[in-house]
C-alpha positions as CSV (number, residue, x, y, z in Angstrom):
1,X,255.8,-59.1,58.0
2,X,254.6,-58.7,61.3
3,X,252.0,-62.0,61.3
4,X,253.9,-63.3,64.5
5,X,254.5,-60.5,66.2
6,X,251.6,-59.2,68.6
7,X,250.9,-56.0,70.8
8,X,252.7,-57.7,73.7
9,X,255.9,-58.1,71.9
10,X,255.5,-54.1,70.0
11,X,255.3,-52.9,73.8
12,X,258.2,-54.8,75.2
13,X,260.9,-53.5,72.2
14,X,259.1,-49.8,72.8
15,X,259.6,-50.2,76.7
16,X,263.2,-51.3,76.0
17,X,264.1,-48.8,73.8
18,X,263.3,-46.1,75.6
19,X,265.4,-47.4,78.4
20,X,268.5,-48.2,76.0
21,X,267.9,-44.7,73.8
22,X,265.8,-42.4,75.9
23,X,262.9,-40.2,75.6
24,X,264.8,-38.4,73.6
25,X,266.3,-40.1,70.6
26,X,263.4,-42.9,70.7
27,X,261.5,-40.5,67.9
28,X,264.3,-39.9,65.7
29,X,265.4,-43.5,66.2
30,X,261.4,-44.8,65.6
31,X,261.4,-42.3,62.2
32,X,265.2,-43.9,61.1
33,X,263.2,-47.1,61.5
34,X,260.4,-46.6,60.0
35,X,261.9,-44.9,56.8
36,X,264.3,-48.4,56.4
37,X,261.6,-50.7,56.4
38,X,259.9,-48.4,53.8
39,X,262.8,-48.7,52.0
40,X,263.1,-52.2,52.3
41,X,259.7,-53.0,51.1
42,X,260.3,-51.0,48.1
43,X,262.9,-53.1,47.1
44,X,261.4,-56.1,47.4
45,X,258.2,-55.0,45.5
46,X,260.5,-53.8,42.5
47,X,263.0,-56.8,42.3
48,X,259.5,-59.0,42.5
49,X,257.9,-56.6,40.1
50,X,261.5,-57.2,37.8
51,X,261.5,-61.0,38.0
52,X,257.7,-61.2,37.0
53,X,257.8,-59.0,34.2
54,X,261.3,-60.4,32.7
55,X,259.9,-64.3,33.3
56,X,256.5,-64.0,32.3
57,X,254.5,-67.1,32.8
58,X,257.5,-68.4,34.3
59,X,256.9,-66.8,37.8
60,X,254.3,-67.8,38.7
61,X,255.2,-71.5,38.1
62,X,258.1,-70.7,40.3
63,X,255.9,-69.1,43.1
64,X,253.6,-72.3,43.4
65,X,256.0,-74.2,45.1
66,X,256.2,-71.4,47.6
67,X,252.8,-71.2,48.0
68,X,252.2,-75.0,48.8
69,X,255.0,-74.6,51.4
70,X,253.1,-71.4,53.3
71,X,250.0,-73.5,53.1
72,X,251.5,-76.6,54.8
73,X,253.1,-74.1,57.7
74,X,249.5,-74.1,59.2
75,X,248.9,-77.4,58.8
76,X,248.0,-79.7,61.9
77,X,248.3,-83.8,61.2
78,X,246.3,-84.4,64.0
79,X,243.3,-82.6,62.6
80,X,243.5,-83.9,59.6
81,X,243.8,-87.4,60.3
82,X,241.1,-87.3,62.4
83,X,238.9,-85.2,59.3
84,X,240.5,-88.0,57.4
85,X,239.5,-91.2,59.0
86,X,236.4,-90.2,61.2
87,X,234.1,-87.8,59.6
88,X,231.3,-87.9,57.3
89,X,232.0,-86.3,54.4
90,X,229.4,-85.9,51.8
91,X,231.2,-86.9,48.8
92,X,229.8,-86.8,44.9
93,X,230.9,-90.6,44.4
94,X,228.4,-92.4,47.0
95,X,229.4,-91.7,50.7
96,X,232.9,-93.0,50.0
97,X,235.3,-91.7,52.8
98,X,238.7,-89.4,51.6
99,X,240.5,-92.9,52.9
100,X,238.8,-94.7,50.4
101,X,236.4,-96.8,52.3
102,X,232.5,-96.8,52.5
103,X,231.2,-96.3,55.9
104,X,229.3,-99.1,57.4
105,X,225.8,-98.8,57.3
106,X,224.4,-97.8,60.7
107,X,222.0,-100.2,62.1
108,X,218.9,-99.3,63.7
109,X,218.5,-98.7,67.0
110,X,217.0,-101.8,68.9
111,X,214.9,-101.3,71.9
112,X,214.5,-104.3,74.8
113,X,211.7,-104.1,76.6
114,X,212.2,-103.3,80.4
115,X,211.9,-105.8,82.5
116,X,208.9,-106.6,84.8
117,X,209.8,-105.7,88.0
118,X,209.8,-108.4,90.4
119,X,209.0,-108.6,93.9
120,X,212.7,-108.4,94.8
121,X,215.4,-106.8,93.5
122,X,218.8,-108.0,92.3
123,X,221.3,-108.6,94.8
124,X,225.3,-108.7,94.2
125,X,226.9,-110.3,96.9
126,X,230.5,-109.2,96.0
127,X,229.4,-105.6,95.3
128,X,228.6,-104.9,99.0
């Protein structure tokens, strides 16, 4: 319940209630709080606990859906195009990218031998 709230935020609404309450009904009004919430969460944990024992294997067909949707809430298409289409992945059916294709083979490094150094060295007119 409280994933996307952080300490920051907790301090600001204690800060601003004790201005709009006081120091002295901030407790009572804290406890009122509290005790809701409580009540709130048992209400949802019964009418859950309800629908799963009253539709069986039904539930949790109907929760999958859900599920997917809270997993695609963190999801990032830049990252995972870029997984997608530029890194090795170590697949069971021959190196074959998620995309489909087979990376090209990497060729071996060549090395050209330095040049002899002549007498005089190379001389770019334009690049003075």
């Amino acid at each position: 319940m409280f994933d996307s709230i952080g300490w920051a935020e907790i301090l600001i609404l204690v800060v601003a209630g004790l201005f709009i309450l006081g120091p002295e009904r901030l407790p009572s009004a804290a406890a009122w709080l509290g005790q809701n919430v409580r009540k709130v969460r048992e209400y949802a944990t019964g009418a859950r606990d309800q629908l799963r024992n009253e539709m069986g294997d039904d539930f949790d067909e109907l929760r999958k859906p859900l599920q997917d949707l809270q997993q695609l809430r963190n999801f990032d298409p830049r990252r995972a195009v870029t997984r997608h289409l530029f890194d090795d992945v170590d697949t069971p059916n021959g190196g074959t990218k998620p995309n489909g294709h087979t990376p090209p083979p990497t060729p071996a490094p060549t090395r050209e031998d330095p040049k002899p150094p002549s007498g005089k060295p190379s001389f770019d007119p334009d690049a003075t």
